[in-house]
Backbone as numpy.savetxt, mean C-alpha at the origin, in Angstrom:
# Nx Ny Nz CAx CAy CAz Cx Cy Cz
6.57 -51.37 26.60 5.76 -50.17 26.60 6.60 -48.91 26.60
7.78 -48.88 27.18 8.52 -47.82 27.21 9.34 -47.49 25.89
9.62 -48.55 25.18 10.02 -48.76 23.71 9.49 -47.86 22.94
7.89 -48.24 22.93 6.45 -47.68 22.32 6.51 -46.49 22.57
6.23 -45.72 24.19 6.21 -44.63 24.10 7.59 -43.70 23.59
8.72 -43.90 23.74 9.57 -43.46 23.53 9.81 -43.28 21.60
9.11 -44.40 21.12 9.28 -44.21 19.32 8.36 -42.96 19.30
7.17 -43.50 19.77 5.89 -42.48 19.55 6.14 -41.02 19.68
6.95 -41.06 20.39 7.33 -39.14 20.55 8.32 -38.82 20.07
9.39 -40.01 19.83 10.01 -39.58 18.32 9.51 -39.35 17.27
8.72 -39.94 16.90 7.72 -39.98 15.82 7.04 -38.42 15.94
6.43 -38.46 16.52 5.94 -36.82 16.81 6.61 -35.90 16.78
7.75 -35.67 17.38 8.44 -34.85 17.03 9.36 -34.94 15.72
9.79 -35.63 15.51 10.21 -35.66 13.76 8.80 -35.11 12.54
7.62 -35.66 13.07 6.29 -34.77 12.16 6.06 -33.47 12.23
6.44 -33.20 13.74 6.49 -31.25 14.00 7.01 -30.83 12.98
8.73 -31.58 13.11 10.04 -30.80 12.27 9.85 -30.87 10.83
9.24 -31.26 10.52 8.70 -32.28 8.57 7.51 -30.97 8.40
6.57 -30.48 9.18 5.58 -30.17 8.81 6.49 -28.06 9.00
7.16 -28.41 9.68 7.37 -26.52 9.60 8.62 -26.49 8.38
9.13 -27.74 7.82 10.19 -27.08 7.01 9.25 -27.31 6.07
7.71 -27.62 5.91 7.35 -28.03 4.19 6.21 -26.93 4.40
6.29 -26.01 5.29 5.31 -25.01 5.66 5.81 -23.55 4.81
5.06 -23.52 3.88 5.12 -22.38 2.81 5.82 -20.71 3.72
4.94 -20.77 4.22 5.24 -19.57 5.50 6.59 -19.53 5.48
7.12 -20.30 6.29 8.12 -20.56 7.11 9.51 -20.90 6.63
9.58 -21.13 5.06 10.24 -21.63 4.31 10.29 -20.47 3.61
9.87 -19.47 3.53 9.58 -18.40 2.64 10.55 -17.40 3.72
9.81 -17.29 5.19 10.63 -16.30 6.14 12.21 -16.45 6.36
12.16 -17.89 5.93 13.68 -18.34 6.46 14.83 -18.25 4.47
13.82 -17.97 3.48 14.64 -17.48 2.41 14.84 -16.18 2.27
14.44 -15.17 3.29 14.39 -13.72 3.25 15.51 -13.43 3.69
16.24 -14.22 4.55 17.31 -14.46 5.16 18.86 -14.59 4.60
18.49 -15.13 3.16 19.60 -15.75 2.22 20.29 -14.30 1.62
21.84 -15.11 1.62 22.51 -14.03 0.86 22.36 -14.13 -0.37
21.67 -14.45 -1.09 21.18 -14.71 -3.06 20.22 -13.97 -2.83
19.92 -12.76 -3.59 19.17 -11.75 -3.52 18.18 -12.43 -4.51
18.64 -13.16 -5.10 17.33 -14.13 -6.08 16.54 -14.52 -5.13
17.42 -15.43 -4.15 16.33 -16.28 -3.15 15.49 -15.35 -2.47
16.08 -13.84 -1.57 15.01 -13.01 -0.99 13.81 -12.72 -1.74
14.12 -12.24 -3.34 13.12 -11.75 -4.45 11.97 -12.96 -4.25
12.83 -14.28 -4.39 11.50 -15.09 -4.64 10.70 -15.63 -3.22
11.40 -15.25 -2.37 10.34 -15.19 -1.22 9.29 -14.68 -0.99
9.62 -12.92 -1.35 8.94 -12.34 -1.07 7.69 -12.53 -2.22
7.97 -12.72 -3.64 6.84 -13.77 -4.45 6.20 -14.23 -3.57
6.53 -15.32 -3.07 5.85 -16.51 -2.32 4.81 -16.21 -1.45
5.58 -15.26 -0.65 4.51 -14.41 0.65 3.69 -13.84 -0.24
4.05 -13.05 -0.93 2.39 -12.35 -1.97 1.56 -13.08 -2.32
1.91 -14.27 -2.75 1.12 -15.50 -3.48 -0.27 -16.10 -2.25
0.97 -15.67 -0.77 0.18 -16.93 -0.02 -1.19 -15.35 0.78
-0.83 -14.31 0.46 -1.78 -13.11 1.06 -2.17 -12.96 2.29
-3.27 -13.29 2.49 -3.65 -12.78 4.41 -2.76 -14.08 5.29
-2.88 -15.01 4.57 -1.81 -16.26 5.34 -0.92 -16.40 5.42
-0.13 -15.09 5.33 1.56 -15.12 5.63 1.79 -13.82 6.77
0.50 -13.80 7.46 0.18 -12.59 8.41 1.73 -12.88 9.05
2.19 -14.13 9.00 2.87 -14.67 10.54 4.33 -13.85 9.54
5.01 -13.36 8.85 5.60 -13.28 8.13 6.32 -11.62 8.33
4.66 -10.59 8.73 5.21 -9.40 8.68 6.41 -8.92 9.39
7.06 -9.51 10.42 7.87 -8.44 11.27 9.16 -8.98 10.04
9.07 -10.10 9.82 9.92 -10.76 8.40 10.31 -9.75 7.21
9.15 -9.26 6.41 8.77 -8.34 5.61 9.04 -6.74 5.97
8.97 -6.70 7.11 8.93 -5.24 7.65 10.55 -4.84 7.78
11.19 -5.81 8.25 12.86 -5.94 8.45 13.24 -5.60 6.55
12.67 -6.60 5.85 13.65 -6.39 4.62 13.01 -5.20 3.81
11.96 -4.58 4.10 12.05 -2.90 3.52 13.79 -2.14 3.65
14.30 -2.68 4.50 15.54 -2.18 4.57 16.53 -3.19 3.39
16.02 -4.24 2.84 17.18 -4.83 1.90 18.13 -3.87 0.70
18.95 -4.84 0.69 19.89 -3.19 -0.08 19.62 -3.73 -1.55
18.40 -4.46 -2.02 18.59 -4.80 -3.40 17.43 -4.45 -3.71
17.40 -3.39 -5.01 16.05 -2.46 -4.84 14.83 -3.75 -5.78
14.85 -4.52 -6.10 14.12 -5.45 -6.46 13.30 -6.75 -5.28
14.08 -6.57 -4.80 13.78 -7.23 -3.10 12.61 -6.62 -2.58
13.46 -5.18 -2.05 12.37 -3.99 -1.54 11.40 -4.07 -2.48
10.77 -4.27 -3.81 10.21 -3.74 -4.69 9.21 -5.44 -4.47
9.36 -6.77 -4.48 8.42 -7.27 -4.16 8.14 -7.60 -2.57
9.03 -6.70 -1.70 8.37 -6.84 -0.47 6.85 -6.02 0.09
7.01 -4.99 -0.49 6.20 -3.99 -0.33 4.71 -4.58 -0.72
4.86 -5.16 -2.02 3.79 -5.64 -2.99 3.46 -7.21 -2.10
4.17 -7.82 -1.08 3.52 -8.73 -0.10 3.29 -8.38 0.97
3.23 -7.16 1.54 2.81 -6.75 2.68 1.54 -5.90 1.88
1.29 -5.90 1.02 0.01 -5.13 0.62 -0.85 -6.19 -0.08
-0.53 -7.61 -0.19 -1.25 -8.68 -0.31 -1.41 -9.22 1.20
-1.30 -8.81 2.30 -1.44 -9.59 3.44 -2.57 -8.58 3.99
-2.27 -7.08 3.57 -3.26 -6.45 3.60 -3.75 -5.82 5.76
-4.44 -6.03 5.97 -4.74 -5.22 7.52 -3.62 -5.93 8.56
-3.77 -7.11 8.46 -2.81 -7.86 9.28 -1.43 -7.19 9.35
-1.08 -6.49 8.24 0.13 -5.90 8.08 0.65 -4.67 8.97
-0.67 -4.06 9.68 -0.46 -2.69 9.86 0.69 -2.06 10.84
1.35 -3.23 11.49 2.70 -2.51 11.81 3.85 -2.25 11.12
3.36 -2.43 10.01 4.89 -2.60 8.81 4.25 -0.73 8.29
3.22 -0.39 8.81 2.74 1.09 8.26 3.99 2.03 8.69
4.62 2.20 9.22 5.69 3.59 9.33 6.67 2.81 8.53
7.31 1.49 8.44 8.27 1.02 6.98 7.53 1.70 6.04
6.43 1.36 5.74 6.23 1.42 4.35 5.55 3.32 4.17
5.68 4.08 4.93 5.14 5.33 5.12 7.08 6.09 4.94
7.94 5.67 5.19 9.82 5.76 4.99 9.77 5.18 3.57
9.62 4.03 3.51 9.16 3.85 2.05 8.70 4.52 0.43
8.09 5.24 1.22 7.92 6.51 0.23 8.57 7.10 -0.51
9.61 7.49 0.11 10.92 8.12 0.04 12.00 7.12 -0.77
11.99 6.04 -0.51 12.85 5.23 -1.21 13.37 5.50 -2.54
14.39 5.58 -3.19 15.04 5.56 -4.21 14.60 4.86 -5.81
13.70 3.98 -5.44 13.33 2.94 -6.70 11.81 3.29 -6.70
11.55 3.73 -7.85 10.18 4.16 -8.30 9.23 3.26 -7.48
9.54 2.00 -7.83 8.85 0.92 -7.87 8.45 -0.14 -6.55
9.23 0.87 -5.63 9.32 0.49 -4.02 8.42 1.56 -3.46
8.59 3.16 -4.28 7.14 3.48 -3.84 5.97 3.51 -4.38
5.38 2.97 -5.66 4.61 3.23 -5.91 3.62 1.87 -4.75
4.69 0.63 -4.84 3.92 -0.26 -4.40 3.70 0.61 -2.69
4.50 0.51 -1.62 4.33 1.66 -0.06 2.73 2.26 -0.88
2.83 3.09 -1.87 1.76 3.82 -1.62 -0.04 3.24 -1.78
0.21 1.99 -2.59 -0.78 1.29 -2.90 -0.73 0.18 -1.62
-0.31 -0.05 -0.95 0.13 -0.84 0.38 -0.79 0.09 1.41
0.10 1.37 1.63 -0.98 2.22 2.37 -2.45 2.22 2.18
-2.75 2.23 1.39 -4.40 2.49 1.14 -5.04 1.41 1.90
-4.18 0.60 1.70 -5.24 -0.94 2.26 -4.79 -1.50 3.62
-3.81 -1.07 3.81 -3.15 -1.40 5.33 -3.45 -0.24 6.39
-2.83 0.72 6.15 -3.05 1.31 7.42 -4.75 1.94 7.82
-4.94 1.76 9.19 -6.22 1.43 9.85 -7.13 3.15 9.72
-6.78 3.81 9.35 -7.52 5.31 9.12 -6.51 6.38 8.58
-5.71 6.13 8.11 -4.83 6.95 7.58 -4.20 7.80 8.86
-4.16 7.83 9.69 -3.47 9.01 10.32 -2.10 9.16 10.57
-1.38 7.45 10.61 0.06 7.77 10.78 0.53 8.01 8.74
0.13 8.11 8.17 0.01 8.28 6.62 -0.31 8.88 5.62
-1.26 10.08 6.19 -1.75 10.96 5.40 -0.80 12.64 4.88
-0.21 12.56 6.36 0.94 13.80 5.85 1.88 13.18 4.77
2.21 11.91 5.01 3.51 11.57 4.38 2.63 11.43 2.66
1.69 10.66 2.48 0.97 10.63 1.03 0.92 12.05 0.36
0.31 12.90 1.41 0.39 14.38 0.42 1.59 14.83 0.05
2.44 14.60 0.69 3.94 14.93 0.29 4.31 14.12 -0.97
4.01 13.38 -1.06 4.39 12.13 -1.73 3.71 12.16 -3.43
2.46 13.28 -2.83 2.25 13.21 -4.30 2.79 14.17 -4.92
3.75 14.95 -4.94 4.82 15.46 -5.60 5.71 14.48 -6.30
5.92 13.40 -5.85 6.39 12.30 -6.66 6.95 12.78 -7.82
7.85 12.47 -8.34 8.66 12.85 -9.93 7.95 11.72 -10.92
7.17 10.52 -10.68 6.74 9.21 -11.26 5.43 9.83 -11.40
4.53 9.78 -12.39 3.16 9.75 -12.40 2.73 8.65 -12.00
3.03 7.47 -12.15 2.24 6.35 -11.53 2.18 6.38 -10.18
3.05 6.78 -9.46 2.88 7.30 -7.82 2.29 8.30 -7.65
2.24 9.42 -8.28 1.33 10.28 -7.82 -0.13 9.59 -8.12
-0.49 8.75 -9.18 -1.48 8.15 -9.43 -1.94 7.80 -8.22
-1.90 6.71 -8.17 -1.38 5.33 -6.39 -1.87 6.19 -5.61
-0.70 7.27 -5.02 -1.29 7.87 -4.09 -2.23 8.80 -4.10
-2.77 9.33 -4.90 -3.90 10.20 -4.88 -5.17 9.25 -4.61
-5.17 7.74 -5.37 -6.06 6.55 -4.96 -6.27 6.27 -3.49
-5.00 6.08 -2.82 -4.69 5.60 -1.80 -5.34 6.73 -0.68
-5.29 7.91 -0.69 -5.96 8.88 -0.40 -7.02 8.92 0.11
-7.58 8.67 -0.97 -9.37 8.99 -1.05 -9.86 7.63 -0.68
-9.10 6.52 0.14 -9.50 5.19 0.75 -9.90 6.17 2.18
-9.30 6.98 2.40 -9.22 7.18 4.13 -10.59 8.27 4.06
-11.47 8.44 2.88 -12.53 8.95 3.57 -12.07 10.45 4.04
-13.13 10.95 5.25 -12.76 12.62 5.53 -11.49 12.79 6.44
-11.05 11.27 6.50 -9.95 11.28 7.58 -8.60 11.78 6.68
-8.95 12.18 5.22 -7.69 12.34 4.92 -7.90 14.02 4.57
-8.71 14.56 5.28 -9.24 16.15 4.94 -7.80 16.86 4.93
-7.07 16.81 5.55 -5.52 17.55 5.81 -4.77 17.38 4.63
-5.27 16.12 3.65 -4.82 16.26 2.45 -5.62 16.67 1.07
-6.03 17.78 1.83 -6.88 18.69 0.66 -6.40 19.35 0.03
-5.65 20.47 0.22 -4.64 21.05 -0.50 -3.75 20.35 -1.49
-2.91 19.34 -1.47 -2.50 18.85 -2.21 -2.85 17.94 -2.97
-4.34 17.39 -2.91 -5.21 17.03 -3.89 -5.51 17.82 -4.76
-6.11 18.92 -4.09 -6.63 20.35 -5.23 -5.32 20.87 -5.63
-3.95 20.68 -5.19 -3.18 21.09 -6.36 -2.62 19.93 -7.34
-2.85 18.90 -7.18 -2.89 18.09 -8.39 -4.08 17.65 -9.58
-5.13 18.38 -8.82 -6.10 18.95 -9.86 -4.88 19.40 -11.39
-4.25 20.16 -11.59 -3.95 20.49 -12.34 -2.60 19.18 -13.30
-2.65 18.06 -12.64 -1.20 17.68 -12.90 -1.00 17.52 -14.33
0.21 17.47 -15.06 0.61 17.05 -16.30 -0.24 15.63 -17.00
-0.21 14.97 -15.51 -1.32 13.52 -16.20 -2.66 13.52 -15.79
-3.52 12.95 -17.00 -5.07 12.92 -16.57 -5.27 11.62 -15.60
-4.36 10.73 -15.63 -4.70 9.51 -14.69 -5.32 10.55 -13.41
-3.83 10.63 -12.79 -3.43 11.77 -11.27 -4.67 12.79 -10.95
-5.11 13.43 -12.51 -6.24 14.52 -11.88 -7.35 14.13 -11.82
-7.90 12.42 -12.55 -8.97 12.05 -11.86 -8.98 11.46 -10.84
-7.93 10.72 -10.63 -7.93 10.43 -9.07 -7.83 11.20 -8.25
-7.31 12.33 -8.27 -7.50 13.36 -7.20 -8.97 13.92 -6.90
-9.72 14.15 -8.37 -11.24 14.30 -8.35 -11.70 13.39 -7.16
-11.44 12.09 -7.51 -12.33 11.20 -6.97 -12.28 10.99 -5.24
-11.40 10.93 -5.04 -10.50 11.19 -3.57 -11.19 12.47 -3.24
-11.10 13.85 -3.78 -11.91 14.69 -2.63 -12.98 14.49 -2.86
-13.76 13.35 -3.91 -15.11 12.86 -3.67 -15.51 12.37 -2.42
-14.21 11.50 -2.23 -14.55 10.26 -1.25 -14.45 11.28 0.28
-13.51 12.31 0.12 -13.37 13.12 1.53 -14.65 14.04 1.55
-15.20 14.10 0.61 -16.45 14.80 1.28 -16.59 16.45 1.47
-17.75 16.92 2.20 -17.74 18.05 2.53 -16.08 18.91 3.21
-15.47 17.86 3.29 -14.40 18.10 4.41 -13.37 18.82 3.22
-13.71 18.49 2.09 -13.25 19.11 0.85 -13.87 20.37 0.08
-14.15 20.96 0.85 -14.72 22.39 0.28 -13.84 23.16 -0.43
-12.82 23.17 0.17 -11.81 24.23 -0.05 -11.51 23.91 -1.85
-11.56 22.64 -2.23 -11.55 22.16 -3.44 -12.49 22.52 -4.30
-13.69 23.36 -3.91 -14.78 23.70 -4.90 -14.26 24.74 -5.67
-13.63 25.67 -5.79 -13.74 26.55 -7.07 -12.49 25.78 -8.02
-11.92 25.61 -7.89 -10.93 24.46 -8.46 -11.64 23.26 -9.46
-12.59 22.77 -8.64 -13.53 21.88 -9.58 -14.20 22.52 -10.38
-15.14 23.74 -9.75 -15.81 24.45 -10.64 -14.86 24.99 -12.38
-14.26 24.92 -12.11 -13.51 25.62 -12.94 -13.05 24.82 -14.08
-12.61 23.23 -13.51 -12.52 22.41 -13.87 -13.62 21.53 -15.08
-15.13 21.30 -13.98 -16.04 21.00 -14.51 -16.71 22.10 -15.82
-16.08 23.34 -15.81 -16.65 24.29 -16.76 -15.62 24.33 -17.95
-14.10 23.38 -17.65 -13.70 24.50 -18.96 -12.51 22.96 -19.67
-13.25 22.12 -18.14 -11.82 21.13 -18.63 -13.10 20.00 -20.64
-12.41 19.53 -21.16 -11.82 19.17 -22.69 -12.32 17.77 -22.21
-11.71 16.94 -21.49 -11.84 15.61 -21.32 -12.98 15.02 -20.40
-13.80 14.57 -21.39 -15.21 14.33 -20.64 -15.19 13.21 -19.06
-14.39 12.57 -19.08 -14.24 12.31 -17.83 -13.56 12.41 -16.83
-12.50 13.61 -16.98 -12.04 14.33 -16.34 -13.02 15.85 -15.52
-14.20 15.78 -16.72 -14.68 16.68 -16.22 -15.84 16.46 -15.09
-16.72 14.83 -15.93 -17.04 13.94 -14.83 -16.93 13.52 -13.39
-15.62 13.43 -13.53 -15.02 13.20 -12.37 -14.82 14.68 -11.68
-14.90 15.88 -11.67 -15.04 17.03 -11.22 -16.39 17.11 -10.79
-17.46 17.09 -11.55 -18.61 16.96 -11.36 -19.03 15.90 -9.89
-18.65 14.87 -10.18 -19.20 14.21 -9.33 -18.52 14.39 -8.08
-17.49 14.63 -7.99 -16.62 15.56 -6.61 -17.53 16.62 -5.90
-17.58 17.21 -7.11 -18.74 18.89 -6.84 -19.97 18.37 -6.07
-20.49 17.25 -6.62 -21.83 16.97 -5.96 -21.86 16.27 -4.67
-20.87 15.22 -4.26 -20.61 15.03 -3.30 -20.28 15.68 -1.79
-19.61 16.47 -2.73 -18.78 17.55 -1.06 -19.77 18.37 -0.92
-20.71 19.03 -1.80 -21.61 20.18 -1.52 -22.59 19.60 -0.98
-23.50 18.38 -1.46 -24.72 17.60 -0.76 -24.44 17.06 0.26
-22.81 16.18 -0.05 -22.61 15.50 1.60 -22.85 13.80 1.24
-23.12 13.99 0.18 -23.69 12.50 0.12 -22.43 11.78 -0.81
């Protein structure tokens, strides 16, 4: 009997050790680790792939925002914004993030923000800044990312209504739409739209002014 019990919990414990090295998670956290910047890249794949189920992963993810290989950083960001709320302590990485050097490390931070952090507040100064961006696709992103937080992102009114004007029509309908989503709290944006809705060329640019206009003034 002592034979028995003694295999049996070998046995068990050899199934623990079998089941965490063939555990996607865990096999993924422990390639983030590797000096082959291939292997980090394709981790961080992996974690995107696996989404809210690699929750266990973030402080993992949150560490290699600091990797020095801007392709790394560039699909880490994009798996902490597939893991989505669970993520939300990786929000001040990915709010430094911003700032990062590789287009492509912030556009993802800024599309990360929208869906991670819990009301915008540790995030909303840093997005308006942000949409100065030299990339139109980030100023895009973040003008989107924006108008997720509702009237909570009212402090980023001003620099919505000055990308009303931007070089790209992506950027100035998303900015429309965003002080849609902020609401009355966006007043300050009405003669800007008005102006917009009266003289702008591109019918859904102007749309999208319009329906801003009607929102913030009714409330609805």
């Amino acid at each position: 009997m002592r034979n028995l019990a003694f295999v049996c919990i070998a046995l068990a414990a050899g199934c623990g050790k079998n089941v965490e090295q063939t555990d996607p998670v865990e096999r993924a956290r422990a390639a983030l680790q590797s000096p082959d910047p291939g292997a980090r890249r394709a981790a961080a794949i992996e974690l995107k792939e696996l989404g809210t189920a690699a929750k266990a992963a973030v402080p993992d993810l949150t560490t290699a925002l600091a990797d020095r290989d801007d392709g790394v950083r560039a699909q880490v960001v994009v798996a902490l914004w597939a893991v989505g709320r669970d993520a939300r302590d990786a929000v001040p990485a990915l709010v430094a993030a911003l700032k990062d050097k590789s287009r492509d490390v912030r556009l993802g931070a800024a599309g990360a923000l929208g869906e991670i952090a819990p009301d915008g507040a540790e995030c909303v100064p840093a997005l308006a800044v942000a949409l100065k961006d030299k990339d139109a696709a980030v100023r895009h992103t973040v003008a989107k990312s924006l108008g997720r937080f509702g009237p909570s992102a009212k402090d980023a009114v001003p620099a919505l209504t000055g990308v009303l004007t931007d070089t790209d029509k992506t950027v100035r309908m998303a900015a429309a739409y965003s002080l849609a989503d902020i609401g009355p709290d966006a007043k300050a944006a009405v003669p800007r739209l008005k102006e917009i809705a009266a003289k702008e060329r591109d019918g859904n640019i102007r749309g999208a002014a319009l329906n801003a206009l009607q929102r913030i003034e009714d409330g609805h």
